[in-house]
Backbone as CSV, one residue per row, in Angstrom:
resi,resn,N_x,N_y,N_z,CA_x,CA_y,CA_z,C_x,C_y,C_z
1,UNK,-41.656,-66.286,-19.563,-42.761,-66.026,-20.492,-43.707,-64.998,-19.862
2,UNK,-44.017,-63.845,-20.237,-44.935,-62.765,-20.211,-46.429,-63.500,-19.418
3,UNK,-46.996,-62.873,-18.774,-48.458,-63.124,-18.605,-49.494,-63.526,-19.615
4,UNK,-49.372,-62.806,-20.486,-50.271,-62.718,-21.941,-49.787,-63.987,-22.598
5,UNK,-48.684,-64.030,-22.878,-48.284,-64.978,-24.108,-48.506,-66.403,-22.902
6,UNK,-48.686,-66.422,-21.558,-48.766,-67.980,-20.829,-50.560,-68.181,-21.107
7,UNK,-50.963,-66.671,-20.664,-52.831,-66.846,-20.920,-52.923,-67.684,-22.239
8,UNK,-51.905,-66.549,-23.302,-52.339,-67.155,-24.412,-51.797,-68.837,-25.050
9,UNK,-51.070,-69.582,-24.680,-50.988,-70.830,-24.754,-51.670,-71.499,-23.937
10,UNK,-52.224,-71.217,-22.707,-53.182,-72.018,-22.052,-54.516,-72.554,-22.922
11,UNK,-54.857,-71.097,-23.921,-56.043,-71.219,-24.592,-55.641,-72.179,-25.714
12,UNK,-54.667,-71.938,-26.141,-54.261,-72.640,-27.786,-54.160,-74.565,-27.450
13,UNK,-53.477,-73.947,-26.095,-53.889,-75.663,-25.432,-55.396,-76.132,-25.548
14,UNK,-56.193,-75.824,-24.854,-57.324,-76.062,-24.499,-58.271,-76.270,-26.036
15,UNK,-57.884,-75.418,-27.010,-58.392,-75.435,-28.323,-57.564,-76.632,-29.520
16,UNK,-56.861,-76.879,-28.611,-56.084,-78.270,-29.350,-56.858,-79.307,-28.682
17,UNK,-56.981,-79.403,-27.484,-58.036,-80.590,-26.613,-59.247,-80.667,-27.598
18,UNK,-59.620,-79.374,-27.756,-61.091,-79.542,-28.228,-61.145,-79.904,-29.813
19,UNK,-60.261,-79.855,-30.473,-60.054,-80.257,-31.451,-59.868,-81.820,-31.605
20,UNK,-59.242,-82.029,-30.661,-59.114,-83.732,-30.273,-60.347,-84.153,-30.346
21,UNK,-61.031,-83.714,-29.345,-62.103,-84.170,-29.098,-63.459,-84.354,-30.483
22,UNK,-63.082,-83.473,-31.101,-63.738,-82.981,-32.339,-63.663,-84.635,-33.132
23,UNK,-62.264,-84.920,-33.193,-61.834,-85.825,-33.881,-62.095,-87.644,-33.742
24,UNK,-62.352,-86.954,-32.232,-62.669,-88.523,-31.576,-64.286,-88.650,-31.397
25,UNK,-65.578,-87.627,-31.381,-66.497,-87.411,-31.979,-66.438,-87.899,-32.940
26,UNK,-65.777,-87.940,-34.247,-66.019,-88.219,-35.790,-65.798,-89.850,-35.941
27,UNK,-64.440,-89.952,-35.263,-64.568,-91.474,-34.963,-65.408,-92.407,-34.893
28,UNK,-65.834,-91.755,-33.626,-67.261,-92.952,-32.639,-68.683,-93.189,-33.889
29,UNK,-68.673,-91.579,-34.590,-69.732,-91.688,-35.179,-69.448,-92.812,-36.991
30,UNK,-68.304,-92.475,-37.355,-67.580,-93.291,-38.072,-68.010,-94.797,-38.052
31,UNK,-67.707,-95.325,-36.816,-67.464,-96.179,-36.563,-68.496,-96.979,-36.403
32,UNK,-69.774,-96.496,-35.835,-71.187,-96.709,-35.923,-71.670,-96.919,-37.167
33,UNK,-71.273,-96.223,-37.977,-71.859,-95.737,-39.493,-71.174,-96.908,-40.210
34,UNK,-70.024,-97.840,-40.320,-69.380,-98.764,-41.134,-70.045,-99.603,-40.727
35,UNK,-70.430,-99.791,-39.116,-71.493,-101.275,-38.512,-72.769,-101.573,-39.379
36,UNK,-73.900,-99.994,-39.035,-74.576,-100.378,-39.868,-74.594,-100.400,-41.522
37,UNK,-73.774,-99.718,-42.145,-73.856,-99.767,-44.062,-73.242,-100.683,-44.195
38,UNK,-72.140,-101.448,-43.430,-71.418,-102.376,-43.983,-70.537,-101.842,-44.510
39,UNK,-69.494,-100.634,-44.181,-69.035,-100.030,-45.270,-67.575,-100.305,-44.454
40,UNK,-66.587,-101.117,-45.463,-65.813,-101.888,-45.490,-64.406,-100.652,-44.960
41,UNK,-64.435,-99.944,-46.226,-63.554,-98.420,-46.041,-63.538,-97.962,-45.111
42,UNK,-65.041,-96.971,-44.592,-65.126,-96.209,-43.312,-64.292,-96.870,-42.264
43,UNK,-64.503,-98.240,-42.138,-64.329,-98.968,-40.756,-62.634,-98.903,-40.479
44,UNK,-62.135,-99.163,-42.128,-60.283,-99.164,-42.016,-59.894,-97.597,-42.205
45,UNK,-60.542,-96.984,-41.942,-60.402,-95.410,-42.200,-60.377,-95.466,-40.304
46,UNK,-61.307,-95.753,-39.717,-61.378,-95.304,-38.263,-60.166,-95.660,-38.194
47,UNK,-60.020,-96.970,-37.867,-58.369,-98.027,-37.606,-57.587,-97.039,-37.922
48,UNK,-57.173,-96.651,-38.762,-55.879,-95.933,-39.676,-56.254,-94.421,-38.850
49,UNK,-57.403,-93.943,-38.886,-57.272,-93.038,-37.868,-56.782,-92.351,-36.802
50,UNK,-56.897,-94.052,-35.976,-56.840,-93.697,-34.236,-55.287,-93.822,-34.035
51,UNK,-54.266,-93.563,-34.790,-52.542,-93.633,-35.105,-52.839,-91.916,-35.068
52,UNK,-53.713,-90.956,-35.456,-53.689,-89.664,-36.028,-54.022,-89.293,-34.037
53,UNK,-55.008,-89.615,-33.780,-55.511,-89.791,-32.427,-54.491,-89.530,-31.072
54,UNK,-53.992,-91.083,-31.245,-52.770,-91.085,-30.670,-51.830,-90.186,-30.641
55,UNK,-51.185,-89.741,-31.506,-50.363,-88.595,-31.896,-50.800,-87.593,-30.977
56,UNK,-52.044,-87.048,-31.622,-53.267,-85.912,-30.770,-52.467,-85.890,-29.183
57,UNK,-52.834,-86.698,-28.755,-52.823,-87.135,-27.041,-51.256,-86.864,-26.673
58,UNK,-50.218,-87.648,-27.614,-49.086,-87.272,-27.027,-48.681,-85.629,-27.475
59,UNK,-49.319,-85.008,-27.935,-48.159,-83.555,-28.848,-49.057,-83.101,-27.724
60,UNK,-50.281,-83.255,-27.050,-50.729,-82.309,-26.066,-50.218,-82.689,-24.417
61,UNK,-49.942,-83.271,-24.258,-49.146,-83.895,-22.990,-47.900,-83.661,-23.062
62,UNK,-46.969,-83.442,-24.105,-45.659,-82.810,-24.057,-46.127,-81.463,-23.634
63,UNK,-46.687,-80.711,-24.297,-47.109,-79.279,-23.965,-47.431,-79.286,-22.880
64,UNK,-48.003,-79.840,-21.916,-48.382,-79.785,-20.828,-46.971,-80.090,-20.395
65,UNK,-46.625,-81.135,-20.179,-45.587,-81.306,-19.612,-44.339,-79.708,-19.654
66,UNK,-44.129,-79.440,-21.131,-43.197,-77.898,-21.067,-43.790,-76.905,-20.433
67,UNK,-44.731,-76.681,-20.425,-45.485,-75.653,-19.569,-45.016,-75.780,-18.267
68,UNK,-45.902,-77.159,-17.743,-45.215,-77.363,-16.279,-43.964,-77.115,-15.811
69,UNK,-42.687,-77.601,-16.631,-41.546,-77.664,-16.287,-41.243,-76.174,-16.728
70,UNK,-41.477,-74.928,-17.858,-40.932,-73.731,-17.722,-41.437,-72.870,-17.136
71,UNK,-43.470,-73.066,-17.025,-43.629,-72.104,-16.205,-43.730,-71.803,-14.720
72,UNK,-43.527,-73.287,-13.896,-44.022,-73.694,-12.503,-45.411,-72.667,-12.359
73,UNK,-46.981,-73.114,-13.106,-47.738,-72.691,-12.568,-48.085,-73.187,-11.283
74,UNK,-49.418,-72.210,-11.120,-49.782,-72.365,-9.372,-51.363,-72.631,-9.700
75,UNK,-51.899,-72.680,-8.700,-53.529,-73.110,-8.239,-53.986,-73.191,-9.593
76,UNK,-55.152,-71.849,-9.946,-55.551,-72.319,-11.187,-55.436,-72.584,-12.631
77,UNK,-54.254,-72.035,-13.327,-53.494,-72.250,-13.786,-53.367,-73.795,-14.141
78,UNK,-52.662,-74.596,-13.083,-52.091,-75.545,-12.613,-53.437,-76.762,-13.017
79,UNK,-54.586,-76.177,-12.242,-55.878,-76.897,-12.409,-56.001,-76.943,-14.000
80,UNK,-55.461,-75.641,-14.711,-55.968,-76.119,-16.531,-55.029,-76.921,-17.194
81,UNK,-54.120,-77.343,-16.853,-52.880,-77.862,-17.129,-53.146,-79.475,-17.068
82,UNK,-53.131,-79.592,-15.966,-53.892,-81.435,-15.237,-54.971,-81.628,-15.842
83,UNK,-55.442,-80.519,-16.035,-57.504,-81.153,-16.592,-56.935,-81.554,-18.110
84,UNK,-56.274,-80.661,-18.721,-56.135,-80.877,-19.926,-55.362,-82.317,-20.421
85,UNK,-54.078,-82.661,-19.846,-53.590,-83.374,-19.397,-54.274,-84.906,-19.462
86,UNK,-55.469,-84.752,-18.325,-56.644,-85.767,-17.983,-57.544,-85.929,-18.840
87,UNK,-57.823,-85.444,-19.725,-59.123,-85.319,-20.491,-57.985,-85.911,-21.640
88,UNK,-57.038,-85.707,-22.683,-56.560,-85.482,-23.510,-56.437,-87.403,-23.618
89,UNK,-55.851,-87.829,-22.223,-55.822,-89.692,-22.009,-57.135,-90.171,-22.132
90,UNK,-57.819,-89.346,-21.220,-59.796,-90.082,-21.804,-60.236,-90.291,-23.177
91,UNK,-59.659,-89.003,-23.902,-60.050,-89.161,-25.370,-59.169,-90.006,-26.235
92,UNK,-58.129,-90.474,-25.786,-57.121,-91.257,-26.377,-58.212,-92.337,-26.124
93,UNK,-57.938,-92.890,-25.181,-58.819,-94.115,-24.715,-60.595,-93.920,-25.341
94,UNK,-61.229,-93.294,-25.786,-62.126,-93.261,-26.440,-61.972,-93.746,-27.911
95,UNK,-61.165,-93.181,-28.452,-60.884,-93.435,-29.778,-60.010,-94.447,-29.777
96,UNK,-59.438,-95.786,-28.843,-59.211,-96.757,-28.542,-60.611,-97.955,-28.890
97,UNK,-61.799,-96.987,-28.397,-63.109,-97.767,-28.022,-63.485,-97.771,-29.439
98,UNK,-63.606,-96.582,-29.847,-63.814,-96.250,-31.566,-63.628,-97.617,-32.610
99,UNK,-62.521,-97.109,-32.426,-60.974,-98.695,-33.453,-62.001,-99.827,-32.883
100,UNK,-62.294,-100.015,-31.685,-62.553,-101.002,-31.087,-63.872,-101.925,-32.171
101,UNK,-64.759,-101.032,-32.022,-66.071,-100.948,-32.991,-65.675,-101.536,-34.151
102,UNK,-64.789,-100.718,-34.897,-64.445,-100.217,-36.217,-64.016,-102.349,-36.424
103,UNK,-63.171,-102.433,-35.768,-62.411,-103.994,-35.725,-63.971,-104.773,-35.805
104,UNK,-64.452,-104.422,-34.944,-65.617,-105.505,-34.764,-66.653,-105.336,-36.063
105,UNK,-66.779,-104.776,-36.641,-67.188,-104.436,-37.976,-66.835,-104.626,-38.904
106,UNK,-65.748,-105.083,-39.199,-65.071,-105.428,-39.726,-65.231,-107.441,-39.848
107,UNK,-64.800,-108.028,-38.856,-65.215,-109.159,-38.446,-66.671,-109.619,-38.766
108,UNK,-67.275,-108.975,-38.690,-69.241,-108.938,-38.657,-69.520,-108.717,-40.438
109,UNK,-68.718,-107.961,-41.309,-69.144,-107.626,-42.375,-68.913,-108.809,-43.715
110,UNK,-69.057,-110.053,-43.295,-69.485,-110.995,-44.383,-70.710,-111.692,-44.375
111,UNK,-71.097,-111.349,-42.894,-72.265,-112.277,-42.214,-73.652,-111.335,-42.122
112,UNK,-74.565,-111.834,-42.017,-76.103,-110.827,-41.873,-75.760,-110.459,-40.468
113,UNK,-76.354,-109.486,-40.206,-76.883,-108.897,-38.841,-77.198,-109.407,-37.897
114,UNK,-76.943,-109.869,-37.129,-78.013,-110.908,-36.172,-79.973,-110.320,-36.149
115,UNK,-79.150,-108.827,-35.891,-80.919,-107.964,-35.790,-80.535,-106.825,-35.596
116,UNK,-81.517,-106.333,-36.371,-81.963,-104.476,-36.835,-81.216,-103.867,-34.659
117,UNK,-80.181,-102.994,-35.825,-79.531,-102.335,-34.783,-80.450,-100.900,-34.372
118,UNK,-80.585,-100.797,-33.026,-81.415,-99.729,-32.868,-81.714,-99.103,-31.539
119,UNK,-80.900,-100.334,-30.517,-80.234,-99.617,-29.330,-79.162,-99.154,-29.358
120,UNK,-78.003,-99.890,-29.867,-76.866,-99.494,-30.152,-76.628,-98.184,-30.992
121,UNK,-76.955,-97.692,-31.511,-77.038,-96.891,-32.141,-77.641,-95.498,-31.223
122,UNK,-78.674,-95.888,-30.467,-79.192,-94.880,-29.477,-77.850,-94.781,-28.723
123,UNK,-76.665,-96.133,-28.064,-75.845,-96.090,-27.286,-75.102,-95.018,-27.912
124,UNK,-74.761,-94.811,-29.022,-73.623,-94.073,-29.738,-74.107,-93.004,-29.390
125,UNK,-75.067,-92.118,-29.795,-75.793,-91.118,-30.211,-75.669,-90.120,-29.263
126,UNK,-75.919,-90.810,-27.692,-75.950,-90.516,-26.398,-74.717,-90.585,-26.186
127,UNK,-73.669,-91.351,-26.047,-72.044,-91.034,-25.945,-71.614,-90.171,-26.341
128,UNK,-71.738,-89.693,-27.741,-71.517,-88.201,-28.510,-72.068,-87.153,-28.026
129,UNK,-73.382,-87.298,-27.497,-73.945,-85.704,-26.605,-73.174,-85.745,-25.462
130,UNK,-73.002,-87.044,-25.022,-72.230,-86.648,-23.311,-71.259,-85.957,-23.754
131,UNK,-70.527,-86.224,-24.902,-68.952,-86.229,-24.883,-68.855,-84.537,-25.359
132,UNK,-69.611,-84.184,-26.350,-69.828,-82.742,-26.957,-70.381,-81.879,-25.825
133,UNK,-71.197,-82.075,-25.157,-71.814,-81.094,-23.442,-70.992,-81.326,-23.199
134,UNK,-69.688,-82.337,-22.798,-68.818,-82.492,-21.419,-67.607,-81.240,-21.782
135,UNK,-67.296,-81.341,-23.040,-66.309,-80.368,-23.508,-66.814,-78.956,-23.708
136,UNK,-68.205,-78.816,-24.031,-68.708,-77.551,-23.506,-68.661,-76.801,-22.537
137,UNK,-68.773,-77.522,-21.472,-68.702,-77.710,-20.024,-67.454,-77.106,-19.516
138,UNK,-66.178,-77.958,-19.998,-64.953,-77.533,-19.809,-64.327,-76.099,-20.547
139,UNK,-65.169,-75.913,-21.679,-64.247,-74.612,-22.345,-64.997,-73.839,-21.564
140,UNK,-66.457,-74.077,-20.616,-66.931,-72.557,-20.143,-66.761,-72.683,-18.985
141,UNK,-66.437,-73.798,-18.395,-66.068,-73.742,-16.777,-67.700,-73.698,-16.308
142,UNK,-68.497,-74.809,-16.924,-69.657,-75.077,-16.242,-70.273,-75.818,-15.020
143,UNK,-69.923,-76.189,-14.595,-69.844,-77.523,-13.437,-71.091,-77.908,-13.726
144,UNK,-72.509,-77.355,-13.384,-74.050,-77.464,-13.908,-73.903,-78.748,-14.991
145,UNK,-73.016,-78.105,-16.245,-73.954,-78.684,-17.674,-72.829,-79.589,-17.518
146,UNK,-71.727,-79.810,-16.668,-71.417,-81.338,-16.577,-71.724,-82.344,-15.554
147,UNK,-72.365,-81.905,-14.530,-73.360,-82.711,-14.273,-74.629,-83.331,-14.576
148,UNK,-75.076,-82.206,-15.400,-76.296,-83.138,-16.507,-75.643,-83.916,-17.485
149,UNK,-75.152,-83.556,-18.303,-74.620,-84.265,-19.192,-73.790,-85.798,-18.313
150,UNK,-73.194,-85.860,-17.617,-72.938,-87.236,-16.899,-74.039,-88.093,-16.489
151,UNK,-75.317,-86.851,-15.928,-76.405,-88.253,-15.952,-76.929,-89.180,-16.728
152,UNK,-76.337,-88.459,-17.974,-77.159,-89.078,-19.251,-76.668,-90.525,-19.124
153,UNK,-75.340,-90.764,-18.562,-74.528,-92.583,-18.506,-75.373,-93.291,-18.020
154,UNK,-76.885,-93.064,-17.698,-77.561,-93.969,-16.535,-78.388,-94.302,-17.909
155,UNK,-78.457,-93.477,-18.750,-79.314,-94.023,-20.077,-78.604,-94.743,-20.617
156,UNK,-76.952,-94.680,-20.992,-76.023,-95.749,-21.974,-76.635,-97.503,-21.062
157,UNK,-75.822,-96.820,-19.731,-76.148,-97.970,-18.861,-77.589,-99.095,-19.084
158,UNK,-78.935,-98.353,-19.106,-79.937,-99.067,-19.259,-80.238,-99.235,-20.722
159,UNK,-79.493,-99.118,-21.658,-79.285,-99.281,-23.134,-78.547,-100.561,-23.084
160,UNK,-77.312,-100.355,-22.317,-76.179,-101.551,-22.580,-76.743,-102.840,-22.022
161,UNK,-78.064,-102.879,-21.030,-78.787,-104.199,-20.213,-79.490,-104.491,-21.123
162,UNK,-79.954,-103.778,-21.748,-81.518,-103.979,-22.719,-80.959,-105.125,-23.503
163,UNK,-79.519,-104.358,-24.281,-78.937,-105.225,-25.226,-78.849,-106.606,-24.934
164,UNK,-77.659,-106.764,-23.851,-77.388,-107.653,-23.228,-78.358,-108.961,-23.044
165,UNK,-79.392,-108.533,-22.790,-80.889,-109.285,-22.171,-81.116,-109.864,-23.366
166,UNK,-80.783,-108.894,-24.229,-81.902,-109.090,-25.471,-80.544,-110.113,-26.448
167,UNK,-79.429,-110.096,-26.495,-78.320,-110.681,-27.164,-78.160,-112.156,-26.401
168,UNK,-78.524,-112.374,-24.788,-78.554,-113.415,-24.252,-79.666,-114.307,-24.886
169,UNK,-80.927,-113.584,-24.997,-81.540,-114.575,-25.317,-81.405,-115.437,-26.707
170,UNK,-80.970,-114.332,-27.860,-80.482,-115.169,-29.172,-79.569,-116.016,-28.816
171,UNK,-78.919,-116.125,-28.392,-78.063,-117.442,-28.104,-78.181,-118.334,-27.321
172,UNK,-79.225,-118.138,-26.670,-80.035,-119.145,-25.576,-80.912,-119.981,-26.306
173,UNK,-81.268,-119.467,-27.462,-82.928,-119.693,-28.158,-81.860,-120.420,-29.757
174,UNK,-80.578,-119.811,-29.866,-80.042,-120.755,-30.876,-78.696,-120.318,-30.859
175,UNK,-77.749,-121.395,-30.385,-76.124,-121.298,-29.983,-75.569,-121.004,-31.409
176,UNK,-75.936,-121.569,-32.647,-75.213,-120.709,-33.824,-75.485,-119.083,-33.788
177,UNK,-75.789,-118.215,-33.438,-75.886,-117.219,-33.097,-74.570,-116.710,-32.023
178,UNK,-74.189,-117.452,-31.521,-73.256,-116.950,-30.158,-72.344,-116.148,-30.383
179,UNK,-71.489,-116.456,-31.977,-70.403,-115.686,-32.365,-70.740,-113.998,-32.836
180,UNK,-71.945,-113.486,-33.399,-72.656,-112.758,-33.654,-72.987,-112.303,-32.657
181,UNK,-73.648,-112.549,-31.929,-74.215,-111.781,-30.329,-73.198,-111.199,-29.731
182,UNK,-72.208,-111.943,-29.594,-71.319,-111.394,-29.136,-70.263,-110.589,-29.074
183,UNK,-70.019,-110.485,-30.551,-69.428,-109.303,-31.046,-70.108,-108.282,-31.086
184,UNK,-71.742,-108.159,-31.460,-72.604,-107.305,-30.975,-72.838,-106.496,-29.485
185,UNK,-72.430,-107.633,-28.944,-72.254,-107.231,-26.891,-71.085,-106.349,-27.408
186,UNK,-69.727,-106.863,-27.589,-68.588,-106.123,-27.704,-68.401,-104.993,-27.980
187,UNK,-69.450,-104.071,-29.093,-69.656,-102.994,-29.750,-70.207,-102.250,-28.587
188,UNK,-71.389,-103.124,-27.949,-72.173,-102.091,-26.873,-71.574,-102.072,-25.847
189,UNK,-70.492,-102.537,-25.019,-69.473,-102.401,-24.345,-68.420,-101.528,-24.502
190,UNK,-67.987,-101.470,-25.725,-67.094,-99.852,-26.220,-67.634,-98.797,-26.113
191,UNK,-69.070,-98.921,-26.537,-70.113,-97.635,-26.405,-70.318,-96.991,-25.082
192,UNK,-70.249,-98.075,-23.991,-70.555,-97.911,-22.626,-69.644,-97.342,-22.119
193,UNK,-68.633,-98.127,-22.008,-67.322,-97.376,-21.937,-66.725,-96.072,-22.157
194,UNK,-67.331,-95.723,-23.515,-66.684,-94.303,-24.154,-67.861,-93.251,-22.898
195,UNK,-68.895,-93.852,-22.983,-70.021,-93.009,-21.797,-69.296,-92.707,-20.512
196,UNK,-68.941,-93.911,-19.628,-67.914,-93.317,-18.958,-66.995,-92.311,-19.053
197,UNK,-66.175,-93.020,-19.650,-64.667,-91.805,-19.744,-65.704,-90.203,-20.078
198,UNK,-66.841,-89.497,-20.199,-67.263,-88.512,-20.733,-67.861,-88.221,-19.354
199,UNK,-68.011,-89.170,-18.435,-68.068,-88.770,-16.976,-66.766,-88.559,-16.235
200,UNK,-65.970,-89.749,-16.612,-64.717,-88.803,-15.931,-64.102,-87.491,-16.455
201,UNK,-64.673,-87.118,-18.279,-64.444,-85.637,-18.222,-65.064,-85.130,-17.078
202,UNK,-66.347,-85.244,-17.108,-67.058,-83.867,-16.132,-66.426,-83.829,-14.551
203,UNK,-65.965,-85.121,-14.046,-65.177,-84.824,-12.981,-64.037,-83.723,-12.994
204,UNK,-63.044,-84.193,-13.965,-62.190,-82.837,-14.452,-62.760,-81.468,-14.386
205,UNK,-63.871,-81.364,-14.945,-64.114,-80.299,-15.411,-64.987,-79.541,-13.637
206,UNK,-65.569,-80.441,-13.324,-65.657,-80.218,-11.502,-64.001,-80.014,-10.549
207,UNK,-62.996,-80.803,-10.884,-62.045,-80.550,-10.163,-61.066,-79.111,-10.741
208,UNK,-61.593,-78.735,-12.417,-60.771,-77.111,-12.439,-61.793,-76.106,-11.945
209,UNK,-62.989,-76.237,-11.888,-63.662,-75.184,-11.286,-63.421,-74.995,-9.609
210,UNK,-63.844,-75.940,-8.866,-63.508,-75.409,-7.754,-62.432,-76.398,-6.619
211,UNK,-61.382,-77.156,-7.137,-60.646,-77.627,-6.922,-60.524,-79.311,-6.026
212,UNK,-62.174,-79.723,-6.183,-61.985,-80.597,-5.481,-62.751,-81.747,-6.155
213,UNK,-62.044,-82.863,-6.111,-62.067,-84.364,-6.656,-63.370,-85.148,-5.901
214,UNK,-64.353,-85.185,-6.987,-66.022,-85.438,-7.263,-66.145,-87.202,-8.010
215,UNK,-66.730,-87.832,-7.465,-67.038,-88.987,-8.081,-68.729,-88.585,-8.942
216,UNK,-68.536,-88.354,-10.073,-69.969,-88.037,-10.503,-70.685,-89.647,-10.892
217,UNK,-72.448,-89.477,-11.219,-72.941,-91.154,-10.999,-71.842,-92.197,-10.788
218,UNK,-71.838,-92.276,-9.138,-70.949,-93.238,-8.754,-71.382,-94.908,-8.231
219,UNK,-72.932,-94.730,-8.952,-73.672,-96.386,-8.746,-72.870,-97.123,-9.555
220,UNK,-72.656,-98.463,-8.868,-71.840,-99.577,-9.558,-72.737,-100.345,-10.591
221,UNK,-72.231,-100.353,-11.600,-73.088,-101.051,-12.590,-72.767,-102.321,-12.535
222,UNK,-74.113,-102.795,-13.286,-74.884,-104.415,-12.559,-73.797,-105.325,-13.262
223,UNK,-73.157,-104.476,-14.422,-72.035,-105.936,-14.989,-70.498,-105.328,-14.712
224,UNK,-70.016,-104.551,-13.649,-69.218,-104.218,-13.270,-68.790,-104.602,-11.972
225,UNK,-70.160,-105.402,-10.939,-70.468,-105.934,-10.013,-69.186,-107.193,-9.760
C-alpha cells in the first residue's frame, strides 16, 4: 500500500473512532433523558442501540487488526493503530454503562422517584465533556487538553459520594426505600465509571503523543478502597 493511501486510512480510521464516540455520547445522554421523562421508548431505543455499538467496536478492531497484519507499521504509526484499538474497547464498554442506565430505567419507571434528580444528572453532563475534550484531544494530539479534561473525574468522583451519602441516608431513615436508592446508586455508578474509561482515553492519547504509559488522576477512590 502506497504512503498516501496508508496516511489516508489511518485518518478514515480515526474518523470512524470518532464517530463511535459520537454515538456513544448520544447514548449516555439518551439514557439520562428516559431516567428523568420516564420515557419508556428512549430507554429500549438505548438497549437496542448498544448491538449498533458493539458492531462499531468490532468493524474497527478488524481494521486495526488488517492494517497491522498488511502493513507491519512502526513507532508512530503503530502508536495510532493501538490508541485506536484502545479507545474503540473503552467506548464499547461505555455504551455497556449507557444500556446499563437505560435497564435501570426501565425497572424504576412504574414507581415515583425516590428524589428530584440533580446530581446525577450533573454526573452525566460532566462524563460527556470528559468524553467529547478526551476525543478532541486525540484527533489533535493534545496531551494538555487531556489532562484537563481527566481532572474533571475528581468532580464525577465527589458527585458519586454526595449521592451515595445522600441515597444511604433514605434507606437508613426508611428501609422501603432500599430498592429505589439503590438502583439510583446503580445509575451513579455507570456514570462514574463511563468518567473513568474517558481517563483512560487521555492516557492513550498521552501514550500516542510521546510514547510513554501515564497513569492520569491515579488517587484511589474511597469506594474502590
Amino acid at each position: 500500500m502506497p504512503r498516501d493511501t496508508f496516511t489516508s486510512e489511518l485518518h478514515d480510521l480515526e474518523m470512524q473512532l470518532a464517530s463511535m464516540a459520537d454515538a456513544v455520547d448520544q447514548a449516555i445522554a439518551n439514557a439520562l433523558k428516559a431516567l428523568v421523562d420516564r420515557d419508556r421508548a428512549l430507554a429500549e431505543q438505548v438497549i437496542a442501540q448498544d448491538l449498533e455499538i458493539n458492531q462499531r467496536e468490532r468493524d474497527i478492531i478488524e481494521r486495526c487488526l488488517v492494517l497491522i497484519a498488511t502493513q507491519q507499521p512502526m513507532a508512530g504509526d503503530l502508536r495510532v493503530i493501538l490508541s485506536v484499538y484502545s479507545i474503540a474497547s473503552e467506548l464499547e464498554r461505555m455504551g455497556d454503562h449507557a444500556e446499563g442506565v437505560a435497564n435501570i430505567s426501565l425497572r424504576l419507571m412504574e414507581e415515583p422517584l425516590l428524589k428530584p434528580l440533580i446530581d446525577i444528572p450533573r454526573m452525566a453532563e460532566t462524563a460527556r465533556s470528559m468524553l467529547q475534550e478526551q476525543m478532541q484531544a486525540f484527533l489533535q494530539r493534545d496531551v494538555e487538553r487531556a489532562r484537563r479534561a481527566s481532572g474533571q473525574d475528581d468532580l464525577v468522583d465527589n458527585l458519586y459520594d454526595q449521592v451515595y451519602r445522600e441515597l444511604l441516608v433514605y434507606m437508613m431513615q426508611d428501609p422501603s426505600t432500599i430498592r429505589r436508592a439503590t438502583l439510583l446508586l446503580w445509575v451513579a455508578h455507570n456514570l462514574e465509571r463511563i468518567a473513568d474509561r474517558t481517563t483512560n482515553i487521555g492516557e492513550r492519547v498521552l501514550f500516542l503523543v510521546t510514547g510513554r504509559v501515564e497513569e492520569l488522576n491515579p488517587t484511589p477512590k474511597k469506594h474502590e478502597r
